[in-house]
C-alpha positions as CSV (number, residue, x, y, z in Angstrom):
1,X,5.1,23.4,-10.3
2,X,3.4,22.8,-13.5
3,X,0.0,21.2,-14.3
4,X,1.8,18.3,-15.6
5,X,4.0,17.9,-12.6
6,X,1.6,18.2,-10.2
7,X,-0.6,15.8,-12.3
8,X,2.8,13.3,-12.5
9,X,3.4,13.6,-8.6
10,X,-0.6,13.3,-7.3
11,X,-0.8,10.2,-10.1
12,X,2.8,8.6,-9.0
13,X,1.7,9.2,-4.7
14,X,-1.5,7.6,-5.2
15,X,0.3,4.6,-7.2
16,X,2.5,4.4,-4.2
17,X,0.3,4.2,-1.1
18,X,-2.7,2.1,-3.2
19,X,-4.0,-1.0,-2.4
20,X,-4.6,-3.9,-5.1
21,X,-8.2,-3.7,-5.0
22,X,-7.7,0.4,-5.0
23,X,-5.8,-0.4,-8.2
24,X,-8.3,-2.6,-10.2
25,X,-11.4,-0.2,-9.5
26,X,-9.3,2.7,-11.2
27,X,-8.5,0.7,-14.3
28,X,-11.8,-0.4,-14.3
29,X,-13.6,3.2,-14.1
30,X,-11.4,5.3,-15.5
31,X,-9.9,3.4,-18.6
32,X,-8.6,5.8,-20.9
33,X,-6.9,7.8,-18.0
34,X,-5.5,5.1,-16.6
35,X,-3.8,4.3,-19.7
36,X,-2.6,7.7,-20.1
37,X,-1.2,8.2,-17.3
38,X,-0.1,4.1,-17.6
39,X,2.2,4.9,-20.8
40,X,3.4,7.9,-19.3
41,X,5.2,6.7,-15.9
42,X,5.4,3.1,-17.2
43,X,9.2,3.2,-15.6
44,X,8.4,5.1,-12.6
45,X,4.9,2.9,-11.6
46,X,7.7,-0.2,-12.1
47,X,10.0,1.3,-9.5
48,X,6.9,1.7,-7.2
49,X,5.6,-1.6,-7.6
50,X,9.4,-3.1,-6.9
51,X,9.4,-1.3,-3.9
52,X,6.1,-2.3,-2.7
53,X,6.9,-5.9,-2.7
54,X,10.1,-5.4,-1.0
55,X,8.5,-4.0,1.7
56,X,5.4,-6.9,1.6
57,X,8.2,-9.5,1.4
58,X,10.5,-8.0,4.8
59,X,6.8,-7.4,6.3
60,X,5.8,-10.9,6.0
61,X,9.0,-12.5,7.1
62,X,9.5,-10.2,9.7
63,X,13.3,-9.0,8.5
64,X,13.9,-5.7,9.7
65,X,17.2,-4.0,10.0
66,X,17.5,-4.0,13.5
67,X,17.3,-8.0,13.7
68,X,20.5,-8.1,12.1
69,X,23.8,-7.7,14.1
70,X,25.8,-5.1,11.9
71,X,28.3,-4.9,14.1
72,X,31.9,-4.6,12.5
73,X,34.2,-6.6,14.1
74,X,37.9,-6.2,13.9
75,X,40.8,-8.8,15.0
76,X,43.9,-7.8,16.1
């Protein structure tokens, strides 16, 4: 793995599993990294943050998968 893939993936897992407040401080003391790194995985911090709120909306309504009947049900 490459400097700049290892840099990519330890930048992207910390996006991932970071608070909000987590968040701000890094923008706020590291600026010109942060928008670096920012303009690099634009697209891929976007697929984090989708994902994120998924999970924060299912968590907060309580939805999981095994509340739902999936049961196929075939008539004859």
């Amino acid at each position: 793995m490459t400097t700049k893939e290892l840099e990519k993936h330890n930048f992207l897992t910390w996006c991932k599993y970071a608070d909000a407040k987590e968040l701000e401080d890094a923008k706020g003391k590291n600026h010109d990294m942060w928008d670096r790194l920012y303009s690099e995985y634009s697209n891929e911090i976007e697929v984090i943050n989708k994902t994120k709120q998924l999970y924060e909306s299912v968590a907060q309504h309580e939805i999981g998968i095994q509340k739902f009947d999936l049961s196929l049900k075939i008539s004859i």
